[in-house]
MDTraj code that builds the backbone (N, CA, C; nanometers):
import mdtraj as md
import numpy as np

residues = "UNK UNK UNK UNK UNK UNK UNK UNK UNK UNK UNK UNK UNK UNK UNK UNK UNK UNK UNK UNK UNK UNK UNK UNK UNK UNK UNK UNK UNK UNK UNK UNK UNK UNK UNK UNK UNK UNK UNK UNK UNK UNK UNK UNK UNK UNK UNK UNK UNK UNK UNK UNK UNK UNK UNK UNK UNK UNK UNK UNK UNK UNK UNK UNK UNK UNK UNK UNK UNK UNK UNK UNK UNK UNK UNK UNK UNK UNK UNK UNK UNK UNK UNK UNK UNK UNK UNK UNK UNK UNK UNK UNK UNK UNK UNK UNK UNK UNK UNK UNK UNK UNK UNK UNK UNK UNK UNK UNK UNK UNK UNK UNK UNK UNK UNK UNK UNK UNK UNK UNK UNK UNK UNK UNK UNK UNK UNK UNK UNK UNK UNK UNK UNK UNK UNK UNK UNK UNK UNK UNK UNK UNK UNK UNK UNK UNK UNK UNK UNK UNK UNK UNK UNK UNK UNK UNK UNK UNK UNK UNK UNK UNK UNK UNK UNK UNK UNK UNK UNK UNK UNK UNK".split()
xyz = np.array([
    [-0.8208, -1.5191, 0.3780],
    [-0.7115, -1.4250, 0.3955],
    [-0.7707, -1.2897, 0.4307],
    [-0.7122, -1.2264, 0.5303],
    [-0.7703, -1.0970, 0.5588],
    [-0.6821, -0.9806, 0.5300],
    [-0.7189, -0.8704, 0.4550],
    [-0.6587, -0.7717, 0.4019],
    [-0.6335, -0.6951, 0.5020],
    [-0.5579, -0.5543, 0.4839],
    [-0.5312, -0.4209, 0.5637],
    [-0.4967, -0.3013, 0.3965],
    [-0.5388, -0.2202, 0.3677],
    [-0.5083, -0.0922, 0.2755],
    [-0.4167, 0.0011, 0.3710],
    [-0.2870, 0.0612, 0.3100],
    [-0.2398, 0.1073, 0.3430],
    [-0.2397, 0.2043, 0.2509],
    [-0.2738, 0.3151, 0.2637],
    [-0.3170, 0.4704, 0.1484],
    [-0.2017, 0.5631, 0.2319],
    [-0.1124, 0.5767, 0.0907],
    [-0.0199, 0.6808, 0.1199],
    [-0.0372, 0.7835, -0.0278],
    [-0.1349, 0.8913, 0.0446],
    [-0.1426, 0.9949, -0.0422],
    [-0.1916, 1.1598, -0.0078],
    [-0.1194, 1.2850, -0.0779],
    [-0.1577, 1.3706, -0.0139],
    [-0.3108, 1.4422, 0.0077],
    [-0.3650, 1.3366, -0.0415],
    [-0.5364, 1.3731, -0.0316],
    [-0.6192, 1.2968, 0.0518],
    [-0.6194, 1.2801, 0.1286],
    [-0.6966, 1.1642, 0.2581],
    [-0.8535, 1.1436, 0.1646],
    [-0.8930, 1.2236, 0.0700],
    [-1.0547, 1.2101, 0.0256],
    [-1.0452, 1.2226, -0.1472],
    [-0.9655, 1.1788, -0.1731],
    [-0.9263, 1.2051, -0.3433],
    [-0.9013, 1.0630, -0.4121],
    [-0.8618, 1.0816, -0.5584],
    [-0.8728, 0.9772, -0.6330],
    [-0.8270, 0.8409, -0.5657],
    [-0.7482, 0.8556, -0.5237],
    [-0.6706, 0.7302, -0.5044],
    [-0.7737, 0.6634, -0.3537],
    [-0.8100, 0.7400, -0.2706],
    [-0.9200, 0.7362, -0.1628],
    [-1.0774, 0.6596, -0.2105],
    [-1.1082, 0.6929, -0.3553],
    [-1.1939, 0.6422, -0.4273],
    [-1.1483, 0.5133, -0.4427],
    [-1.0797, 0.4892, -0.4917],
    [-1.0356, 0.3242, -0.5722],
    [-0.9797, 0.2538, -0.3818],
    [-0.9179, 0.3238, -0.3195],
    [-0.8853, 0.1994, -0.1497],
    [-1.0421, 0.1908, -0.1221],
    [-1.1552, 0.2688, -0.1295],
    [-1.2500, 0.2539, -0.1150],
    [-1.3429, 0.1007, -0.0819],
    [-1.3094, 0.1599, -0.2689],
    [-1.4043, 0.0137, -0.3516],
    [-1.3550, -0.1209, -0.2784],
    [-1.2177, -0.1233, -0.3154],
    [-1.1245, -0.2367, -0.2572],
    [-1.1709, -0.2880, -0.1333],
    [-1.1824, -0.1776, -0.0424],
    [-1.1820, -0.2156, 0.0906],
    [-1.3261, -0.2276, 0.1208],
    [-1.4571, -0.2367, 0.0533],
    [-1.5631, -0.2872, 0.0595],
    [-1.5679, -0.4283, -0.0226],
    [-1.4909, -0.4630, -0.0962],
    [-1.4870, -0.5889, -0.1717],
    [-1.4034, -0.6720, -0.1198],
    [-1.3326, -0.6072, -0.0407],
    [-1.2138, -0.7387, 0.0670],
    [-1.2858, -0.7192, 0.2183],
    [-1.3397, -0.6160, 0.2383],
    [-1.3742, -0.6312, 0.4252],
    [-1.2419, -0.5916, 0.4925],
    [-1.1907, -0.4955, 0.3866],
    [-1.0328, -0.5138, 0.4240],
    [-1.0050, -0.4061, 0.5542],
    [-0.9322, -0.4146, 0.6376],
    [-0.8767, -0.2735, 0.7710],
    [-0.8337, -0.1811, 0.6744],
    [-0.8076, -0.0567, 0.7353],
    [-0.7651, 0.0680, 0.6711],
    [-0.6792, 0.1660, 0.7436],
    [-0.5191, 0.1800, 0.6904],
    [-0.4913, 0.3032, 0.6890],
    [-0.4178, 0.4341, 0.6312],
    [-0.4751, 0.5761, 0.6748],
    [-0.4192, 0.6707, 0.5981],
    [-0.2953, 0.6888, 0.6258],
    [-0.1942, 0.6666, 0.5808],
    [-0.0893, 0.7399, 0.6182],
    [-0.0485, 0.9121, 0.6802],
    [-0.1621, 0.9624, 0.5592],
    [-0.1720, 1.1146, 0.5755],
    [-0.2382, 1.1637, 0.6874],
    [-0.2857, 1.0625, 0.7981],
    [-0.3507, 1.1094, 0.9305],
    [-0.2529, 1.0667, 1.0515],
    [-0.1324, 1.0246, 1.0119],
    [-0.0041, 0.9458, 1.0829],
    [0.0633, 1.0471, 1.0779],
    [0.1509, 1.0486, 1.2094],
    [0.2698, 1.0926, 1.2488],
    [0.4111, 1.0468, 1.1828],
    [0.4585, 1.0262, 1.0913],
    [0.6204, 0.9557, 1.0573],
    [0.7129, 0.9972, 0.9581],
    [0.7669, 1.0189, 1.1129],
    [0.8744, 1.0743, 1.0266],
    [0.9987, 1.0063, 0.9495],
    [1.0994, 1.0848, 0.8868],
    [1.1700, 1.0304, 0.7625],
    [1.2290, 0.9448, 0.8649],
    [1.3366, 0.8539, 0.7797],
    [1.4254, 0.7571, 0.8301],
    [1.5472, 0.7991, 0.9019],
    [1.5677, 0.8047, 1.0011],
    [1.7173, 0.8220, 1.0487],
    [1.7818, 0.7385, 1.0686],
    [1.9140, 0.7702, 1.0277],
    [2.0566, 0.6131, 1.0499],
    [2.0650, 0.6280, 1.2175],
    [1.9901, 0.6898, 1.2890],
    [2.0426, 0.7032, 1.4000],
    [1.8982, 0.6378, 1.5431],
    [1.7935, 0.5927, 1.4435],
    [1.6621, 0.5382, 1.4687],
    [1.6742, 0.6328, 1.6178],
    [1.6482, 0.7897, 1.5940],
    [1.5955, 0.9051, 1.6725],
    [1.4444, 0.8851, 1.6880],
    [1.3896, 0.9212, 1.5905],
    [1.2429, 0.9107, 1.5952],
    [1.1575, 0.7645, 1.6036],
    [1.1870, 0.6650, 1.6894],
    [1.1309, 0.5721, 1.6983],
    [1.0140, 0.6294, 1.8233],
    [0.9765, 0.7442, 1.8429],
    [0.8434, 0.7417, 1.9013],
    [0.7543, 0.8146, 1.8122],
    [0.7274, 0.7797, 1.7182],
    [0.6390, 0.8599, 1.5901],
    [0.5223, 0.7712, 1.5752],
    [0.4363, 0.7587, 1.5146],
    [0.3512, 0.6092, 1.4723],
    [0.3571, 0.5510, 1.4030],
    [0.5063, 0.5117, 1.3215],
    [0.5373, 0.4033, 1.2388],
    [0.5078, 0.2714, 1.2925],
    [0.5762, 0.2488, 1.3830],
    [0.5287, 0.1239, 1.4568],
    [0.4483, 0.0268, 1.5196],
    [0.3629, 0.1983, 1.5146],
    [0.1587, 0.1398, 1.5329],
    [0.1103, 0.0932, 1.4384],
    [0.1811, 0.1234, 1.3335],
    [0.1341, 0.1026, 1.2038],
    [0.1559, -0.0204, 1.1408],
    [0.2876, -0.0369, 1.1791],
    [0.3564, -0.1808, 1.0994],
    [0.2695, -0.2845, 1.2102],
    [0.2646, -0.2520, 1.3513],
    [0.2166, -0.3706, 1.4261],
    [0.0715, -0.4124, 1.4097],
    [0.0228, -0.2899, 1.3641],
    [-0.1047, -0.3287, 1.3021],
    [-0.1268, -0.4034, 1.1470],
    [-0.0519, -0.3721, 1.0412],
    [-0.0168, -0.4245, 1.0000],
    [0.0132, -0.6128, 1.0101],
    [0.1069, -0.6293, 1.0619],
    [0.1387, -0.7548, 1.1039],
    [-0.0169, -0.8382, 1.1655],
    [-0.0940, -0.7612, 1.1759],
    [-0.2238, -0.8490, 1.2217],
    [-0.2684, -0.9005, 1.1354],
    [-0.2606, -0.8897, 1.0291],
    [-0.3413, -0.9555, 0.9264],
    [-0.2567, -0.9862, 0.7844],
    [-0.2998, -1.1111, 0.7199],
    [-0.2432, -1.2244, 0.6285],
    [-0.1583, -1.1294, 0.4992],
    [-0.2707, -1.0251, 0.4725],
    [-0.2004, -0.9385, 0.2846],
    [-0.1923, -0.8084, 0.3336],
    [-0.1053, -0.6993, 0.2621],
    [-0.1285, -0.5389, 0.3073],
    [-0.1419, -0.5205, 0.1367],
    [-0.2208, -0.4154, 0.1470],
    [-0.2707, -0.3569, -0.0070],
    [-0.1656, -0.2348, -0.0177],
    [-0.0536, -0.2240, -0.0816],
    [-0.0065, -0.0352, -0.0384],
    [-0.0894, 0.0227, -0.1761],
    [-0.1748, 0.1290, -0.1561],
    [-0.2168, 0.2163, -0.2568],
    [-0.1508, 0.3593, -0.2802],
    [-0.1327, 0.3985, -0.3397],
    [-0.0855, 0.5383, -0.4044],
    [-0.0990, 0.5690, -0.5072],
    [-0.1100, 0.7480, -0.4901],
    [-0.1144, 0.7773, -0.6539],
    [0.0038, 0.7673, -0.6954],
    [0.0383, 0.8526, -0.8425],
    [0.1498, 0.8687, -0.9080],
    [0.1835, 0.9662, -0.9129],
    [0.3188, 1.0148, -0.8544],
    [0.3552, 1.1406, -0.8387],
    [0.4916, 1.1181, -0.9368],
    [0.4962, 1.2253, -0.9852],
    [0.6190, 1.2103, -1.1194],
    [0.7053, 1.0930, -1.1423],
    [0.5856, 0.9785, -1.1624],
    [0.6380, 0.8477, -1.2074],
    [0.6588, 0.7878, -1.1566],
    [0.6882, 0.7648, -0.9753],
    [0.6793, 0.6871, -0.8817],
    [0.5834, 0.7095, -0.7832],
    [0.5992, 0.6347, -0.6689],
    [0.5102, 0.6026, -0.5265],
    [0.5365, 0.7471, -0.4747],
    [0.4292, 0.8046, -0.4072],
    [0.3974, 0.9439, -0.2932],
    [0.5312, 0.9303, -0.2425],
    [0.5408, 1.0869, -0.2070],
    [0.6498, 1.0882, -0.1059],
    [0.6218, 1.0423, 0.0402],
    [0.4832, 1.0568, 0.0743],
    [0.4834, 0.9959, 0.2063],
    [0.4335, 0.8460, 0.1886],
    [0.4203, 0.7661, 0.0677],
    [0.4484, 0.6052, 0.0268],
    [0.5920, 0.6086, 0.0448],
    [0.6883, 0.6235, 0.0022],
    [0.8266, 0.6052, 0.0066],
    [0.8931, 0.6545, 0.1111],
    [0.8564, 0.7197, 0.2405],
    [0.9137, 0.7734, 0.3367],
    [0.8319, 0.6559, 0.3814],
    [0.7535, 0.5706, 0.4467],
    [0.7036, 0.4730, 0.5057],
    [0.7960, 0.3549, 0.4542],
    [0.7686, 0.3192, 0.3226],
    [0.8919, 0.1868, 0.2380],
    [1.0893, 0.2355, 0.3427],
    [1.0520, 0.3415, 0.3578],
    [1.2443, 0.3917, 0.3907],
    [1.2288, 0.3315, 0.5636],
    [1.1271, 0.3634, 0.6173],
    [1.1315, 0.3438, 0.7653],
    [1.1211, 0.2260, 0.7806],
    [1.0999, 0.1084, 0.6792],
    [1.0454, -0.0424, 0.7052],
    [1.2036, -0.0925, 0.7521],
    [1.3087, 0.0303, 0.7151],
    [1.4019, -0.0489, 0.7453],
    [1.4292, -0.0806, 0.9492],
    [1.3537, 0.0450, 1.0014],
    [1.3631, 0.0126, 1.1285],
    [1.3280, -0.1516, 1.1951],
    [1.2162, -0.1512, 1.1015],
    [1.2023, -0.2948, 1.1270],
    [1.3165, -0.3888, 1.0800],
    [1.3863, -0.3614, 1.0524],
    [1.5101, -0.4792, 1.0140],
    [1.6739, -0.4254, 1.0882],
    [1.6293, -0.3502, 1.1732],
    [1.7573, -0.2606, 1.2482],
    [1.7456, -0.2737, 1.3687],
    [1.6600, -0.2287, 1.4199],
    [1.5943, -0.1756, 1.5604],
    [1.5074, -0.2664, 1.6214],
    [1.3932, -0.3091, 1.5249],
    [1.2554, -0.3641, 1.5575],
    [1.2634, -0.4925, 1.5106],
    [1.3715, -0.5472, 1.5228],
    [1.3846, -0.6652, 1.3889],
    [1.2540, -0.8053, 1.4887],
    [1.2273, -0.8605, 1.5603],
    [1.1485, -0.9379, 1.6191],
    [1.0148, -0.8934, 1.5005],
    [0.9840, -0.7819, 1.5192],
    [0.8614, -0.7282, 1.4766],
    [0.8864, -0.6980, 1.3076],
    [1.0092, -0.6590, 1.2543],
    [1.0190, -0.6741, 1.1158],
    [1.0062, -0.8681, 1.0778],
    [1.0714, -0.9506, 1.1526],
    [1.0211, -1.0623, 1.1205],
    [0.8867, -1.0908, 1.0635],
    [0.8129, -1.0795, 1.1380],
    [0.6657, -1.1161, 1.1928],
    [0.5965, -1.0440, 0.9996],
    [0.6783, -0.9651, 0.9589],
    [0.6232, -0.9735, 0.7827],
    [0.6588, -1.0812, 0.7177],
    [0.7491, -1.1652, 0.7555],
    [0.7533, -1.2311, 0.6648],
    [0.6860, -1.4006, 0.6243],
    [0.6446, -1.4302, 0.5258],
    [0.5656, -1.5237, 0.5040],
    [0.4168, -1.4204, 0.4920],
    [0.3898, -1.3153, 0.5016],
    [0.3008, -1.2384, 0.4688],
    [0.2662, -1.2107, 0.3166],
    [0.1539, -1.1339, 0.2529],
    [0.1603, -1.1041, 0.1082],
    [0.2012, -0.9549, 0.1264],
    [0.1631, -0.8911, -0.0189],
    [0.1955, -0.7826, -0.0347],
    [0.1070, -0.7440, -0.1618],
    [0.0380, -0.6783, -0.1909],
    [0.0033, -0.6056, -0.3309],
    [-0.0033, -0.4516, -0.3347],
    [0.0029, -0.4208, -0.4518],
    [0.0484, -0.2782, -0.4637],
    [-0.1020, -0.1996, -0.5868],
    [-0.1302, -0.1438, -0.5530],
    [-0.2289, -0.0338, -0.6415],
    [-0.1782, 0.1234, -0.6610],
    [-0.1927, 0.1584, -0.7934],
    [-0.1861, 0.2685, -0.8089],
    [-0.2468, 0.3664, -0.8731],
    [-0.2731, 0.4934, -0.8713],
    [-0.4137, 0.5484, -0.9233],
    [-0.3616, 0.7046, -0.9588],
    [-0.3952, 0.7021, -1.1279],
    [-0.3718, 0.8463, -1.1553],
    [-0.4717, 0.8955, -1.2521],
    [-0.4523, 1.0039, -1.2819],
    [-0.5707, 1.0586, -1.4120],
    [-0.5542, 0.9985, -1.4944],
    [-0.5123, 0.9104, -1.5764],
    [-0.5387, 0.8644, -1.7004],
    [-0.4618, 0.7109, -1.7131],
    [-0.4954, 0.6172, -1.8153],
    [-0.4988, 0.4834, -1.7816],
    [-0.3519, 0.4030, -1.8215],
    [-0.2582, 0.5138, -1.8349],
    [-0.1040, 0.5122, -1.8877],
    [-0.0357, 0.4148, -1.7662],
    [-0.0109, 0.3401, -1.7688],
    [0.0759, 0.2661, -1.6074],
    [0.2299, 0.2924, -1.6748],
    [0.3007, 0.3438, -1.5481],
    [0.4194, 0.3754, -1.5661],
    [0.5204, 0.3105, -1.5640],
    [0.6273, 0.2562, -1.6192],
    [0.6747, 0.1691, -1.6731],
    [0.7796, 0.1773, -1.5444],
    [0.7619, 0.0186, -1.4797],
    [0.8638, 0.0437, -1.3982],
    [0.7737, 0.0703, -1.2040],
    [0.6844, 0.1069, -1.2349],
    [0.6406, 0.1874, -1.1333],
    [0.6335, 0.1034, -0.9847],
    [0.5597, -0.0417, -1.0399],
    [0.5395, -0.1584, -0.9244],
    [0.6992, -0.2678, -0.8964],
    [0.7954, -0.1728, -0.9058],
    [0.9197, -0.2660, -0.8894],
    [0.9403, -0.2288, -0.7637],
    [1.0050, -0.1328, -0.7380],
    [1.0065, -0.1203, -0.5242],
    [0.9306, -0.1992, -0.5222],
    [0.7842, -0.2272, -0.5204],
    [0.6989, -0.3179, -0.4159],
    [0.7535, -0.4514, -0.4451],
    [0.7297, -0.4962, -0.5403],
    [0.7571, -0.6300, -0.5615],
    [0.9059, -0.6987, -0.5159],
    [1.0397, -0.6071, -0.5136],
    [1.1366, -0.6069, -0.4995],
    [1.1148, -0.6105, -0.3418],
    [1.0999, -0.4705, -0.2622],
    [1.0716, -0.5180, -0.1588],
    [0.9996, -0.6352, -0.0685],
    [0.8834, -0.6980, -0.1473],
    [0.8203, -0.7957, -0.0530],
    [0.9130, -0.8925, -0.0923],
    [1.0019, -0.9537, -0.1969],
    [1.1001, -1.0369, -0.1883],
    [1.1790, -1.0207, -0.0533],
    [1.2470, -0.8762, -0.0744],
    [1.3653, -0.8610, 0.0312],
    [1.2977, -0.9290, 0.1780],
    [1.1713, -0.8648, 0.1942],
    [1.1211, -0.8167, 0.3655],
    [1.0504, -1.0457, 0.3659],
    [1.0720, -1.1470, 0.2670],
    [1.0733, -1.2497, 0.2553],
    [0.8995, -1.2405, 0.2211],
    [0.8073, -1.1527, 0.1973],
    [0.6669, -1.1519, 0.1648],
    [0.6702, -1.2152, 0.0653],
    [0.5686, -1.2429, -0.0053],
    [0.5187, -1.2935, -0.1158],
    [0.4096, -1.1638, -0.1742],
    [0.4715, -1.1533, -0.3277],
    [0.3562, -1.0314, -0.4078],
    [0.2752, -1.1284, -0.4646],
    [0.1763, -1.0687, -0.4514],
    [0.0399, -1.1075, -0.4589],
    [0.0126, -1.0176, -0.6443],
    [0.1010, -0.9219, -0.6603],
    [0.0328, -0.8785, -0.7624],
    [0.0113, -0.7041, -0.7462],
    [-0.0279, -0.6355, -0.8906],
    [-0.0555, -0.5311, -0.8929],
    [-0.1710, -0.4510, -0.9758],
    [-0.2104, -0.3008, -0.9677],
    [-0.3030, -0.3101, -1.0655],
    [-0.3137, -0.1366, -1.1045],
    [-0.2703, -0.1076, -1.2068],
    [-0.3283, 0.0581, -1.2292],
    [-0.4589, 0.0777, -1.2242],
    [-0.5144, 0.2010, -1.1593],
    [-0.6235, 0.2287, -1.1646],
    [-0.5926, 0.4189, -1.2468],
    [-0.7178, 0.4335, -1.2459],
    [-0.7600, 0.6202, -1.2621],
    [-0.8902, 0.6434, -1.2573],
    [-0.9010, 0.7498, -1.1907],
    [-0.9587, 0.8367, -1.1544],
    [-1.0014, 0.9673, -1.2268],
    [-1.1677, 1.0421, -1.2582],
    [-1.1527, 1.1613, -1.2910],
    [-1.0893, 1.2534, -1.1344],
    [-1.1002, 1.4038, -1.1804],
    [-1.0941, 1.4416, -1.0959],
    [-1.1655, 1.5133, -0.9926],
    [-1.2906, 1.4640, -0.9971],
    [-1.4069, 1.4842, -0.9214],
    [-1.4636, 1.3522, -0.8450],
    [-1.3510, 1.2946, -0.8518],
    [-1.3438, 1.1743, -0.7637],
    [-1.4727, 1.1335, -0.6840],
    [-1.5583, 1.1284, -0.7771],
    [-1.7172, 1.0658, -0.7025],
    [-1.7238, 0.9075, -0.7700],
    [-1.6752, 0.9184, -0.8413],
    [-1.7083, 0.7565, -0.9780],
    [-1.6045, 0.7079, -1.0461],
    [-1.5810, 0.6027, -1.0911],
    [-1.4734, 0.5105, -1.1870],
    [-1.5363, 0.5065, -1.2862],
    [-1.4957, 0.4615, -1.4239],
    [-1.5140, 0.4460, -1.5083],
    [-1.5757, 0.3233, -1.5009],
    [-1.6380, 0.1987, -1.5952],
    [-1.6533, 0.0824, -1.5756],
    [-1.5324, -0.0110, -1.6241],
    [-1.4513, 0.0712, -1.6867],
    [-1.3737, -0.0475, -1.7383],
    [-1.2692, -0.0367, -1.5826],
    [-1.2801, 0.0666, -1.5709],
    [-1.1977, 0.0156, -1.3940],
    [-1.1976, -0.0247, -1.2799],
    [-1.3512, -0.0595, -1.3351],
    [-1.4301, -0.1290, -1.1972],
    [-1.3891, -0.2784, -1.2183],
    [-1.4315, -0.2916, -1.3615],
    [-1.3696, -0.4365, -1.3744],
    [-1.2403, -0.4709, -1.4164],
    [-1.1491, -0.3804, -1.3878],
    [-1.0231, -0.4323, -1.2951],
    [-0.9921, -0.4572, -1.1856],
    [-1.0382, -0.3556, -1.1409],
    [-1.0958, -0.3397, -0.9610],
    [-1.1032, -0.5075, -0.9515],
    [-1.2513, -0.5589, -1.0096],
    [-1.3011, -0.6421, -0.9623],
    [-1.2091, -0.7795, -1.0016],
    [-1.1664, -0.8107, -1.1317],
    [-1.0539, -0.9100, -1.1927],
    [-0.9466, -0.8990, -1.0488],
    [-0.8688, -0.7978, -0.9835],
    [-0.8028, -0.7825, -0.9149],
    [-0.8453, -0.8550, -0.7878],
    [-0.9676, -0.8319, -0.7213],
    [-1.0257, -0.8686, -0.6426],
    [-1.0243, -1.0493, -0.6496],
    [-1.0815, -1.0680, -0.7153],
    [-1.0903, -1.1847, -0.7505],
    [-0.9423, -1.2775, -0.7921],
    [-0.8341, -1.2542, -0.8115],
    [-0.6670, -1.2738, -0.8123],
    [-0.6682, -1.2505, -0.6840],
    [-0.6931, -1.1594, -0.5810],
    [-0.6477, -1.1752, -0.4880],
    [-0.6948, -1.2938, -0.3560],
    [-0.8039, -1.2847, -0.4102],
    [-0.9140, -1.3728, -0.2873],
    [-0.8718, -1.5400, -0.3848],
    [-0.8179, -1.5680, -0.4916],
    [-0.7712, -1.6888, -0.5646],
    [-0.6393, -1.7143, -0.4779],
    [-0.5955, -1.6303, -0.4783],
    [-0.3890, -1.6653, -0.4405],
    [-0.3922, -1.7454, -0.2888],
    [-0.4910, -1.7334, -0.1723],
    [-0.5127, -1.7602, -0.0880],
    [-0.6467, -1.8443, -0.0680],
    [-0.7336, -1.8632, -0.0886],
    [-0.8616, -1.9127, -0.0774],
    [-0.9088, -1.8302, 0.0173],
])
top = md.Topology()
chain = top.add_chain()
for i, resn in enumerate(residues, 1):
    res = top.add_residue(resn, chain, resSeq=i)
    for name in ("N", "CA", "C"):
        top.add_atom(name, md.element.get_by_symbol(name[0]), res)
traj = md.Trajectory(xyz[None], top)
């Protein structure tokens, strides 16, 4: 199974950048920032369909699982994680051929904040969504970060790695 990380966070080189890192040297996984993307919010009126959402999802669609990572911003997913989740609807409006093409796909979700509290509730959009969009969740995993974001702790490496290993199991 071949991965893709999708990092929606306002730090392109910060905690949460640390932990898609690791991941994405332990899967071989593709990578992208959201925060180096053009996309804009959702319109009922699919105006902005020349932004790079669509580069994104089609890239996306190349490969078997998408990782979405984010930190935790007052208890849920980034605002520019959840302005991407709002535009998936183009794919089911506008782009629907190409919103297809997710489904029978996986989905897992990571999230990464200062301290090792997981927020109750936090991995339901994802999981809810890869039902809706017909994906299959693969699963989830809190991480944290200091904030000198050079190193993990070890006990979060070997989640990291337990995670890793659930994921490369679900698929062979």
């Amino acid at each position: 199974m071949n991965f893709i990380i999708i990092q929606g966070s306002a730090r392109s080189d910060g905690n949460t950048n640390l932990i898609a890192r690791i991941l994405q040297e332990k899967l071989n996984a593709g990578f992208i920032d959201l925060k180096t993307k053009n996309i804009n919010g959702y319109e009922y009126g699919h105006e902005n369909m020349d932004d790079d959402f669509m580069s994104v999802i089609r890239e996306i669609i190349k490969y078997d699982a998408v990782i979405f990572i984010t930190p935790v911003y007052w208890y849920a997913m980034s605002g520019l994680m959840k302005n991407f989740f709002d535009r998936i609807t183009d794919c089911l409006k506008v782009e629907k051929e190409t919103g297809r093409k997710l489904r029978g796909k996986y989905l897992a979700a990571v999230s990464c904040s200062g301290d090792p509290d997981e927020t109750e509730g936090f991995f339901v959009p994802f999981h809810n969504s890869a039902g809706y969009l017909g994906m299959h969740y693969l699963g989830d995993m809190h991480t944290w970060a200091d904030d000198d974001n050079t190193e993990v702790e070890p006990v979060v490496l070997e989640r990291i790695n337990a995670f890793v290993k659930q994921l490369k199991k679900e698929r062979g």
